[in-house]
C-alpha positions in Angstrom: -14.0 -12.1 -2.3 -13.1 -15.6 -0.6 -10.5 -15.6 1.6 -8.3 -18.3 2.0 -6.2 -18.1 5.3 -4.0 -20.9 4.9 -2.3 -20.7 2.3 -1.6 -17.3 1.7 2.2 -16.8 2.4 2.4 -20.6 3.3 5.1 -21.4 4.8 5.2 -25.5 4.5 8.5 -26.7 4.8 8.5 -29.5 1.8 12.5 -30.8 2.7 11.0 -33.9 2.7 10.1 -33.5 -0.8 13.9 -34.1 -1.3 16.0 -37.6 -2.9 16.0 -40.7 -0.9 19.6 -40.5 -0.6 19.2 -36.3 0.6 16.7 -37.3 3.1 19.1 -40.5 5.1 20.9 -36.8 5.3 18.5 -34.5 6.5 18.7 -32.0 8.8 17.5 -28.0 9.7 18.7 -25.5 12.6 18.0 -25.7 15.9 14.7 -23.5 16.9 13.6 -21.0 18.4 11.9 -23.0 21.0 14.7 -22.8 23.9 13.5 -20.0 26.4 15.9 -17.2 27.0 13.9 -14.6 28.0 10.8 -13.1 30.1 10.7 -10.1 28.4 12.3 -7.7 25.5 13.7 -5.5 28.2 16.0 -8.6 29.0 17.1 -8.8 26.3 20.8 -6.8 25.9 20.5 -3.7 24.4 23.4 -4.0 22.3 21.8 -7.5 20.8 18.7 -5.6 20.7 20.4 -3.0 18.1 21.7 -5.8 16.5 18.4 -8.1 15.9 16.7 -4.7 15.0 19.0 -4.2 12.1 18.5 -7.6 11.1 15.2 -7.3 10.5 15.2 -4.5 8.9 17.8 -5.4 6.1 15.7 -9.0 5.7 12.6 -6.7 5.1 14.6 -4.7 2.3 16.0 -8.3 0.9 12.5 -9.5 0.3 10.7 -6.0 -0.7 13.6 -6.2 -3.2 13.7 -9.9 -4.4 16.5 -10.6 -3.1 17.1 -14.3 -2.9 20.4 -15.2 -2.3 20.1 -12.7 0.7 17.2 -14.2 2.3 18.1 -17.6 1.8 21.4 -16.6 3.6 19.5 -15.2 6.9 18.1 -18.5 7.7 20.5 -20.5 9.8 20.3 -23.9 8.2 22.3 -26.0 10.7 20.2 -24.3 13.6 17.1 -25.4 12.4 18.3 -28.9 11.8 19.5 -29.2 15.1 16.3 -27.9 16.1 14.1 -30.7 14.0 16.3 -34.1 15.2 16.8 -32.3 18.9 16.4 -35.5 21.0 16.9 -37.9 18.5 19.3 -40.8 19.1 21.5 -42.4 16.5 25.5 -42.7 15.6 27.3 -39.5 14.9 27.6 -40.5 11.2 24.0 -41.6 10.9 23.1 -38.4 12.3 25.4 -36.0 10.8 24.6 -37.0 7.4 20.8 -37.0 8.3 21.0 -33.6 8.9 23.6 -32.6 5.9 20.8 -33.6 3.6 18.0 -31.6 5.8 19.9 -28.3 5.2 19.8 -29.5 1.5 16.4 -29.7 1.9 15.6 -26.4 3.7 17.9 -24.4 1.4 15.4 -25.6 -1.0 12.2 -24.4 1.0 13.6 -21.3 1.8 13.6 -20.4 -2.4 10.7 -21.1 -2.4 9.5 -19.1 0.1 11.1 -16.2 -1.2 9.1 -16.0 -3.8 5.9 -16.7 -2.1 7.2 -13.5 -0.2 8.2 -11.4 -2.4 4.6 -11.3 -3.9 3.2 -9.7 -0.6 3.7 -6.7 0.8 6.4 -7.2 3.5 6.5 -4.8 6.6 8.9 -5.2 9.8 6.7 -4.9 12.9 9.3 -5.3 15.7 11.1 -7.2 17.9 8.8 -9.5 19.9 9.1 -12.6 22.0 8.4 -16.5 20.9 8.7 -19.0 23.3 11.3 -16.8 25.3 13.5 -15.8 22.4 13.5 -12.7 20.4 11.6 -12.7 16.8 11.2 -10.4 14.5 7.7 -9.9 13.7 6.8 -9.2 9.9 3.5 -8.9 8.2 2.9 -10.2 5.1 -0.3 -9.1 2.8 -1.4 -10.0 -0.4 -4.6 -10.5 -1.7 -5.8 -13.4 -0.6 -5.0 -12.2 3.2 -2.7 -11.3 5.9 0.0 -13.6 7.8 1.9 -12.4 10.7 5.1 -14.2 11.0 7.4 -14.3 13.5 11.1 -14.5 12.5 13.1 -16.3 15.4 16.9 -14.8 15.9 20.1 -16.0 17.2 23.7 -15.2 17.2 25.6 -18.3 15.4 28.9 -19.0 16.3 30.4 -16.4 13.8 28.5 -14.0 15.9 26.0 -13.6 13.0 22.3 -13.4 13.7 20.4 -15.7 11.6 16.7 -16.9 11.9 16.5 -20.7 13.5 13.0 -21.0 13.5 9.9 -19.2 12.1 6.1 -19.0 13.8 3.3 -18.4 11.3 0.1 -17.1 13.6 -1.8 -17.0 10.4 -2.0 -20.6 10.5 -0.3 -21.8 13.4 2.6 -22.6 11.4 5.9 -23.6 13.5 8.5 -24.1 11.2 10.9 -26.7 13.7 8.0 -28.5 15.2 6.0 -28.8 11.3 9.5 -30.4 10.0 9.9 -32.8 12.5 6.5 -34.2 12.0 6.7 -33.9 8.3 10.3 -36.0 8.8 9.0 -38.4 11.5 9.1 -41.6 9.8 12.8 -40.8 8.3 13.8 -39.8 11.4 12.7 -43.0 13.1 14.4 -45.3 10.6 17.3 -43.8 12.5 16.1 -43.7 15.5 13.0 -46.7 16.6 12.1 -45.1 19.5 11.9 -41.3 18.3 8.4 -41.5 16.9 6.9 -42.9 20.4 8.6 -39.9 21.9 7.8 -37.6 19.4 3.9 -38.3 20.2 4.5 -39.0 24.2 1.3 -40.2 24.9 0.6 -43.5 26.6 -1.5 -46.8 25.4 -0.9 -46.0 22.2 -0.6 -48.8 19.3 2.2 -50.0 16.8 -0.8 -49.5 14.4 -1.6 -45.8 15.3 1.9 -44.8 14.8 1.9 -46.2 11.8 -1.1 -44.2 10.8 0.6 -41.4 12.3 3.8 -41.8 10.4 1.6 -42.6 6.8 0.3 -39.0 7.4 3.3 -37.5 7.2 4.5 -39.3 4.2 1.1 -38.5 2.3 1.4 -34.6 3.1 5.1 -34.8 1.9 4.1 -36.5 -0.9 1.3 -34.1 -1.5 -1.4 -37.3 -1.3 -3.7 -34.8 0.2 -6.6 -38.0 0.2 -4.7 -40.0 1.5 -3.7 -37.6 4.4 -7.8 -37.1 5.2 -7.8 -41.1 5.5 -5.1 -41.2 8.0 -6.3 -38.7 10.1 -9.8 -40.2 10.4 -7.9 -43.7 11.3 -5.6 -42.2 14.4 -6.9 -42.0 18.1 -8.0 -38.6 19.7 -4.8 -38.8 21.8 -2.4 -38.1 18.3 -4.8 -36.0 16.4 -2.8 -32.3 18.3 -2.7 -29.3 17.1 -0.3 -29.7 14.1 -1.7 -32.9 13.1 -5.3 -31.2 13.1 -3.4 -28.7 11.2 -2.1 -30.7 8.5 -5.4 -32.5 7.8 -7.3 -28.9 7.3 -4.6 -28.4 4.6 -5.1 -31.4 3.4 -9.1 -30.6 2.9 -8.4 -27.0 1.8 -6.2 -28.6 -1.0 -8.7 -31.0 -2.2 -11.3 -28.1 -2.2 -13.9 -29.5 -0.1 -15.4 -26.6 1.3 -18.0 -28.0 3.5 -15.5 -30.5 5.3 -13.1 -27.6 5.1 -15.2 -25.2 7.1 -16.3 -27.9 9.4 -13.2 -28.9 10.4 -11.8 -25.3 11.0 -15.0 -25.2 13.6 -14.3 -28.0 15.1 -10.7 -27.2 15.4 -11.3 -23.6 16.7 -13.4 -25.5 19.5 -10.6 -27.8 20.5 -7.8 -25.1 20.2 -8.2 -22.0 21.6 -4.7 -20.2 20.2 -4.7 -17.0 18.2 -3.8 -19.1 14.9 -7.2 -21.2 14.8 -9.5 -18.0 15.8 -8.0 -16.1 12.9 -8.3 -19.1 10.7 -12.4 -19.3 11.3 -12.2 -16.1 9.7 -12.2 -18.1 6.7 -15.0 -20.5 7.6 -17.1 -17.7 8.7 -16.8 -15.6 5.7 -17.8 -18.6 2.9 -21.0 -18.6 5.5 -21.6 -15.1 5.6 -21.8 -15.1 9.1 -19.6 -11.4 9.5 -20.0 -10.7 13.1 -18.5 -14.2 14.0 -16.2 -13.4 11.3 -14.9 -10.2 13.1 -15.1 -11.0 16.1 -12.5 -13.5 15.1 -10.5 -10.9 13.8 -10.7 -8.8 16.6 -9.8 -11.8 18.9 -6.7 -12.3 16.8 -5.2 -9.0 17.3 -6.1 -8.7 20.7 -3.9 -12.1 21.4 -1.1 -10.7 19.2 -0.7 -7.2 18.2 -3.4 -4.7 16.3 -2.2 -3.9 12.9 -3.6 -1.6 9.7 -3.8 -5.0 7.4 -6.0 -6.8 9.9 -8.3 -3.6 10.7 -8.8 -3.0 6.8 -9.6 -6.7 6.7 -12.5 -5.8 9.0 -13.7 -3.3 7.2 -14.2 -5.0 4.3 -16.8 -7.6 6.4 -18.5 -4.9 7.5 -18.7 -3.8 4.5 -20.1 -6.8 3.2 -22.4 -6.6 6.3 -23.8 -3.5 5.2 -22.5 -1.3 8.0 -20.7 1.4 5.7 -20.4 3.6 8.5 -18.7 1.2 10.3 -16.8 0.1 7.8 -15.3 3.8 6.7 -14.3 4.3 10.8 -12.4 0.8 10.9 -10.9 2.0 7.8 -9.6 5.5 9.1 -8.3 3.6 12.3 -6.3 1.2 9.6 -4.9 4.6 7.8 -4.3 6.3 11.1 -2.0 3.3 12.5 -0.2 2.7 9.3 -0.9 5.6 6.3 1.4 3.6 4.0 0.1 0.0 4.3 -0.5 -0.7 0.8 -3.2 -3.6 1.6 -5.2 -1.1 3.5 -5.5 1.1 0.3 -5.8 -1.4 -1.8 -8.8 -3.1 0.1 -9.6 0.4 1.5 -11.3 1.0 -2.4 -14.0 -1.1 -1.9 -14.8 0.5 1.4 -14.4 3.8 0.0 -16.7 3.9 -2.8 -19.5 1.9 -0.6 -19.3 5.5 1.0 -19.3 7.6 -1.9 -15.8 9.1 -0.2 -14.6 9.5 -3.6 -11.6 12.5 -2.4 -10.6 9.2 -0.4 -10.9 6.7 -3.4 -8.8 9.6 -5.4 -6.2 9.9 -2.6 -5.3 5.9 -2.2 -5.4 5.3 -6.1 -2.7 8.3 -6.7 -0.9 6.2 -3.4 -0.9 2.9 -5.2 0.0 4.0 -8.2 3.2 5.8 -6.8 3.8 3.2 -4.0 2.0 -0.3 -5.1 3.1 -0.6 -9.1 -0.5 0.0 -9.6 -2.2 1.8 -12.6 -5.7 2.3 -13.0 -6.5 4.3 -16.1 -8.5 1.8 -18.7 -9.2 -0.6 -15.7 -12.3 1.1 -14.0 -14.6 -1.2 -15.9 -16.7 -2.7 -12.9 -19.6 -0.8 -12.1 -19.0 -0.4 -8.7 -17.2 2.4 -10.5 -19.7 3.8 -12.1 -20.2 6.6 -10.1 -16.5 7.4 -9.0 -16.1 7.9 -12.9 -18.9 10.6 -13.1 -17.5 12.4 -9.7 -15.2 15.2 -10.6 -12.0 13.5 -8.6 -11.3 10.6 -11.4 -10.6 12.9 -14.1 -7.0 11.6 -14.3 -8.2 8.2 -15.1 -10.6 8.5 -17.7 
């Protein structure tokens, strides 16, 4: 099993990817980056009621493929707002800039749906990003586990719509990701807007042009061309989401080595959640499980345990050879959430390391009611082998 933690319910906003004449109009709502609060208790709790049901109906829209609905939550003008906040230009310029960004994100946000609608979506709760409230959802499939936070706000209808979305998995920020992606279009309106974009001093005509070639490459999906551009620009621009965008760009080309490599490096350099969950990867193609978990661990001590993440674990100690271990992680996984389907699906491995074949039974019958699985004719590994002999898989011979 390779995990890859990257790209597993990516959320890359490609607006860019739009016509020459949609992106002199781009635009996308207004993020979730302007504190409010210190804390949920702040938070009213009538707008409280309010963001919970929210999230709750967005979970059901994308359990049940529900595009039109989910396209609908997002709060295009917001999140425009949110990409050119600060930029400088006539009202027409700007106005049609961000027309043609909502076109754009309207765009992104289909595609997204289906990227979710493939995992296995599941409402956390309300939490806090940046001092405004977010609904957290998990999303598992199985190549691995994103935690996303959903940012909320009233528009002026009174309607609560996301403006902004936080990937952990990844540290994926919807807003600040689109205005780098859209820098260079952005400061064809605005000259000045890439130099404050990147607010650091000394810094050449030259290295912003590098800078703003980066973005065009990733938008244009020149994934070479991106690695080129990030080994030309000065320590001072290469930040987190920059760094960010050039491991993408190394995962797509499939360079493995550099891939891992840079995911250390990174990990070194940026001590958030996202980039200890994302050595998780690097770890794992080494076989280096303790590092591996204790990433994992790390992760969900910075955000929030969770039954996905702890079956996740099992399966490296699994892999380490501590089925003991591995069959106690699993339990705590079950315990905290007995109907995450990732944790049974995953869980099977664990499960018949450990010969608990009553527990292999038990999450099989669960998937098949609950996950669209179905197993009879498919126990052809021989992993199985001795399940099939054990009195508890007589339905699925």
């Amino acid at each position: 099993m390779i995990l890859r933690m990257l790209l597993p319910v990516a959320v890359l906003c490609l607006l860019v990817g739009c016509s020459k004449s949609e992106q002199k109009a781009a635009s996308s709502p207004a993020g979730a980056a302007r504190p409010e609060y210190n804390s949920l208790s702040d938070v009213p709790a009538e707008l409280r009621s309010e963001l919970e049901s929210f999230a709750r109906q967005f979970e059901a829209d994308i359990r049940s493929g529900d595009s039109n609905a989910v396209r609908r939550a997002f709060d295009g003008a917001a999140i425009a707002e949110g990409i050119c906040e600060g930029m400088q230009g006539t009202q027409k310029s700007l106005s049609q800039f961000k027309s043609g960004m909502q076109a754009g994100l309207a765009k992104a946000t289909m595609r997204l749906t289906q990227q979710w609608s493939e995992s296995d979506a599941k409402y956390k709760g309300l939490v806090l990003y940046k001092g405004s409230p977010a609904a957290r959802i998990r999303f598992a499939r199985e190549e691995g586990v994103a935690l996303v936070d959903m940012v909320l706000r009233r528009n002026s209808q009174g309607k609560v719509r996301i403006v902004n979305l936080c990937n952990h998995a990844m540290g994926y920020d919807m807003v600040e990701q689109c205005r780098q992606s859209s820098a260079p279009m952005l400061a064809e309106q605005d000259k000045g807007f890439l130099e404050r974009l990147v607010n650091k001093p000394n810094i050449s005509p030259a290295d912003m042009k590098r800078f703003a070639d980066l973005s065009k490459r990733f938008a244009s999906q020149d994934y070479a061309g991106v690695v080129s551009a990030y080994k030309g620009l000065p320590p001072a621009l290469k930040d987190m989401t920059v760094t960010m965008v050039y491991i993408l760009a190394l995962q797509n080309l499939g360079k493995d080595d550099q891939y891992k490599q840079a995911l250390k490096e990174a990990g070194k350099r940026f001590k958030s959640a996202s980039f200890q969950f994302m050595l998780v990867d690097a770890y794992y193609l080494d076989k280096k499980y303790d590092q591996a978990i204790e990433c994992i661990d790390n992760f969900m001590q910075m955000l929030e345990k969770d039954a996905a993440l702890l079956a996740l674990k099992s399966l490296m100690l699994n892999d380490k050879g501590d089925i003991k271990g591995a069959q106690t992680v699993l339990s705590e996984a079950f315990k905290l959430e007995p109907d995450c389907i990732y944790a049974h699906s995953k869980g099977l491995d664990v499960l018949l390391a450990a010969k608990d074949f009553a527990g292999v039974r038990d999450s099989m019958i669960f998937l098949e009611k609950t996950g669209g699985y179905a197993f009879k004719g498919t126990l052809k590994d021989p992993l199985w082998d001795e399940f099939k002999k054990a009195p508890e898989s007589a339905r699925w011979r």
